[in-house]
N, C-alpha and C positions, 0 to 999 in steps of 0.2 A: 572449860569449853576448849575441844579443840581448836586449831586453825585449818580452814577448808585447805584439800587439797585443792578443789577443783580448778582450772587455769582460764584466764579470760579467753576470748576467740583468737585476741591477736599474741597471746602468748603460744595457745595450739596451734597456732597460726605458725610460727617461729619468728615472731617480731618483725622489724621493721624491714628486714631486706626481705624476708618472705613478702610483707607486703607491697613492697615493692615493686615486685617480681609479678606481683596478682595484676596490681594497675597498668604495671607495664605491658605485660599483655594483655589486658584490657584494650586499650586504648591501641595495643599496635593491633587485634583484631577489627577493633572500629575500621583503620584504613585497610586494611585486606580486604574483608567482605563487603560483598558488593550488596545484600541482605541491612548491612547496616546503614546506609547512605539515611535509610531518614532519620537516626540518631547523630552523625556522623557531619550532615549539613547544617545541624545545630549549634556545632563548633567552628572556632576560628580555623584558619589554616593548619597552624600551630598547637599542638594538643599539650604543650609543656605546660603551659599554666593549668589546664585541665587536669593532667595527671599528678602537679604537685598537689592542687585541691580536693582531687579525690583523695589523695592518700594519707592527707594531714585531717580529710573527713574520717575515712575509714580508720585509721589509728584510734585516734577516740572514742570513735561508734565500737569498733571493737574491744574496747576496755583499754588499751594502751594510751601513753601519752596523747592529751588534749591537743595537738600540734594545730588544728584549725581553730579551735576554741580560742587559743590564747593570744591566735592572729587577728580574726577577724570577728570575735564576739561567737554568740549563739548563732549556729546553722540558721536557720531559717530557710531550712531547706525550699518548702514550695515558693515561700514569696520570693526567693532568691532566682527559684525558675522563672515564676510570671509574666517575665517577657517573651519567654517562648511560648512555641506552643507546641505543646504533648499532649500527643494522643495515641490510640492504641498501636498505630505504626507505630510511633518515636521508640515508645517501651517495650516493644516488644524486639526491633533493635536493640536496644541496648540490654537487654537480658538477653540477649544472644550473645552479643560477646561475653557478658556475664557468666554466663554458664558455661558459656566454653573455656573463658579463662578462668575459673572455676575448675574444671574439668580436667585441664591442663596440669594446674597447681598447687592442688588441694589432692593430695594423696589419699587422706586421713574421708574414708565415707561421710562417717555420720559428722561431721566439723562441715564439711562441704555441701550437704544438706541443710544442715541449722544453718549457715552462712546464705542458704540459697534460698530457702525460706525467707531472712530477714530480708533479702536484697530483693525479694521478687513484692514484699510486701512493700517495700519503701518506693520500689518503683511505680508501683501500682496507684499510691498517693500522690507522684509525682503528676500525675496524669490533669493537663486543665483545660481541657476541647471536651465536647459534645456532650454527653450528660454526665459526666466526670467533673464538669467546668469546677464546681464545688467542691469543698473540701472532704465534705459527708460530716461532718460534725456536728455541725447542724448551729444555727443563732446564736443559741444558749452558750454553747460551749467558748464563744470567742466572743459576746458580745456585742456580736454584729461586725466584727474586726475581721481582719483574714485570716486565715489558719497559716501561723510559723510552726505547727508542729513538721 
Protein backbone atom coordinates (compact mmCIF):
# COMPACT_ATOMS: atom_id res chain seq x y z
CA UNK A 1 0.00 0.00 0.00
CA UNK A 2 1.08 3.24 -0.91
CA UNK A 3 1.18 6.22 1.37
CA UNK A 4 -1.38 8.99 0.43
CA UNK A 5 -0.09 11.89 -1.07
CA UNK A 6 -2.98 13.93 -0.30
CA UNK A 7 -2.17 17.02 2.36
CA UNK A 8 -4.71 17.88 5.28
CA UNK A 9 -6.50 21.53 4.74
CA UNK A 10 -4.07 22.96 7.14
CA UNK A 11 -1.01 21.58 5.51
CA UNK A 12 -2.59 23.12 1.89
CA UNK A 13 -3.17 25.56 4.06
CA UNK A 14 0.63 26.32 4.85
CA UNK A 15 0.50 25.56 8.58
CA UNK A 16 0.15 27.51 11.36
CA UNK A 17 1.43 31.03 10.24
CA UNK A 18 -0.81 30.75 7.14
CA UNK A 19 -3.47 30.05 9.77
CA UNK A 20 -2.69 32.70 11.36
CA UNK A 21 -2.75 35.04 9.01
CA UNK A 22 -6.59 33.48 8.15
CA UNK A 23 -7.89 34.39 11.85
CA UNK A 24 -6.03 37.43 11.96
CA UNK A 25 -7.92 38.68 9.36
CA UNK A 26 -10.83 37.37 10.28
CA UNK A 27 -11.18 38.88 13.31
CA UNK A 28 -9.61 42.37 12.16
CA UNK A 29 -12.46 42.38 9.44
CA UNK A 30 -14.96 41.69 12.37
CA UNK A 31 -13.91 45.28 13.56
CA UNK A 32 -13.82 47.00 10.19
CA UNK A 33 -17.13 46.23 8.88
CA UNK A 34 -19.81 47.80 9.90
CA UNK A 35 -22.00 44.68 8.32
CA UNK A 36 -20.50 42.57 11.11
CA UNK A 37 -21.60 44.32 14.25
CA UNK A 38 -24.09 41.53 15.01
CA UNK A 39 -21.24 38.93 15.15
CA UNK A 40 -18.82 41.35 16.41
CA UNK A 41 -21.27 42.52 19.67
CA UNK A 42 -20.90 38.96 20.56
CA UNK A 43 -17.56 39.41 21.62
CA UNK A 44 -15.63 41.00 24.23
CA UNK A 45 -13.83 44.30 23.62
CA UNK A 46 -10.72 42.46 23.20
CA UNK A 47 -10.84 39.63 20.31
CA UNK A 48 -7.30 38.10 21.57
CA UNK A 49 -8.80 35.47 23.42
CA UNK A 50 -11.17 34.93 20.36
CA UNK A 51 -8.56 34.78 17.88
CA UNK A 52 -6.18 32.37 19.96
CA UNK A 53 -9.43 29.98 20.24
CA UNK A 54 -10.25 30.15 16.83
CA UNK A 55 -7.02 29.26 15.78
CA UNK A 56 -6.17 26.51 18.22
CA UNK A 57 -10.00 25.43 16.86
CA UNK A 58 -9.18 25.66 13.40
CA UNK A 59 -5.63 23.83 13.64
CA UNK A 60 -7.28 20.70 14.49
CA UNK A 61 -10.59 20.96 12.67
CA UNK A 62 -8.06 21.37 9.84
CA UNK A 63 -6.04 18.22 10.47
CA UNK A 64 -3.03 19.97 12.08
CA UNK A 65 -1.98 19.94 15.68
CA UNK A 66 -5.06 19.31 18.26
CA UNK A 67 -3.76 22.86 19.91
CA UNK A 68 -7.60 23.34 21.42
CA UNK A 69 -8.20 19.76 22.04
CA UNK A 70 -5.46 19.40 24.24
CA UNK A 71 -6.26 22.76 26.13
CA UNK A 72 -9.61 22.59 26.82
CA UNK A 73 -11.10 18.98 26.03
CA UNK A 74 -13.61 18.23 23.21
CA UNK A 75 -15.04 21.60 21.32
CA UNK A 76 -18.33 21.39 22.01
CA UNK A 77 -18.85 23.71 19.92
CA UNK A 78 -22.77 24.75 20.03
CA UNK A 79 -22.99 24.21 23.86
CA UNK A 80 -19.93 26.34 24.11
CA UNK A 81 -22.09 28.96 22.15
CA UNK A 82 -25.49 28.52 24.16
CA UNK A 83 -25.23 31.63 25.84
CA UNK A 84 -25.44 33.62 23.10
CA UNK A 85 -27.60 33.99 20.92
CA UNK A 86 -27.36 33.19 17.03
CA UNK A 87 -29.31 33.82 14.55
CA UNK A 88 -29.34 34.21 11.02
CA UNK A 89 -27.97 37.84 11.44
CA UNK A 90 -25.04 36.67 13.84
CA UNK A 91 -23.91 33.97 10.93
CA UNK A 92 -24.27 35.47 8.35
CA UNK A 93 -21.85 38.28 9.93
CA UNK A 94 -19.57 36.10 10.57
CA UNK A 95 -19.39 34.31 7.14
CA UNK A 96 -18.83 37.58 5.85
CA UNK A 97 -15.64 38.15 7.34
CA UNK A 98 -15.23 34.56 6.72
CA UNK A 99 -15.23 34.72 3.12
CA UNK A 100 -13.64 37.55 2.76
CA UNK A 101 -10.87 36.56 4.93
CA UNK A 102 -11.13 33.63 3.00
CA UNK A 103 -10.78 35.51 -0.06
CA UNK A 104 -8.01 37.37 1.04
CA UNK A 105 -5.86 34.45 2.04
CA UNK A 106 -6.60 31.47 0.39
CA UNK A 107 -5.00 31.63 -2.99
CA UNK A 108 -5.38 28.01 -3.77
CA UNK A 109 -9.62 27.95 -5.51
CA UNK A 110 -10.60 24.78 -4.76
CA UNK A 111 -8.81 24.55 -0.84
CA UNK A 112 -10.88 27.91 -0.41
CA UNK A 113 -14.12 26.46 -1.50
CA UNK A 114 -13.76 23.10 0.54
CA UNK A 115 -12.60 25.31 3.53
CA UNK A 116 -15.82 27.59 2.66
CA UNK A 117 -18.14 24.85 2.51
CA UNK A 118 -16.96 23.47 5.86
CA UNK A 119 -17.14 26.83 7.65
CA UNK A 120 -20.51 27.82 6.12
CA UNK A 121 -21.82 24.30 7.34
CA UNK A 122 -20.36 24.70 10.92
CA UNK A 123 -21.81 28.09 11.02
CA UNK A 124 -25.00 27.09 10.06
CA UNK A 125 -25.24 24.64 13.28
CA UNK A 126 -23.91 27.18 15.26
CA UNK A 127 -27.33 28.95 14.77
CA UNK A 128 -29.70 28.69 18.23
CA UNK A 129 -32.81 31.47 17.81
CA UNK A 130 -36.04 30.90 16.08
CA UNK A 131 -36.52 27.69 14.45
CA UNK A 132 -32.75 26.75 14.30
CA UNK A 133 -33.14 26.88 18.34
CA UNK A 134 -32.59 22.98 17.92
CA UNK A 135 -29.78 21.06 17.04
CA UNK A 136 -31.70 19.12 14.00
CA UNK A 137 -30.58 15.84 15.25
CA UNK A 138 -33.22 15.05 16.54
CA UNK A 139 -33.91 13.08 20.47
CA UNK A 140 -32.62 9.84 19.41
CA UNK A 141 -29.50 11.03 18.31
CA UNK A 142 -28.34 12.65 21.82
CA UNK A 143 -30.57 11.11 24.20
CA UNK A 144 -32.54 13.92 24.98
CA UNK A 145 -29.03 15.74 26.00
CA UNK A 146 -27.83 18.78 23.90
CA UNK A 147 -26.05 18.39 20.84
CA UNK A 148 -21.91 18.90 21.44
CA UNK A 149 -21.43 18.06 18.07
Amino acid sequence: MTPSLALTPYEALGGADALHRLVDRFYALMDELPEAYAARRLHPDSLAGANQSLFEYLSGWFGGPNLYIEKHGHPRLRMRHLPYAIGPAEQAAWMLCMRTALAEEVADAPLRAGLLQALTQMAEHMVNTGDRGGCGHGQAAHAGGACDA
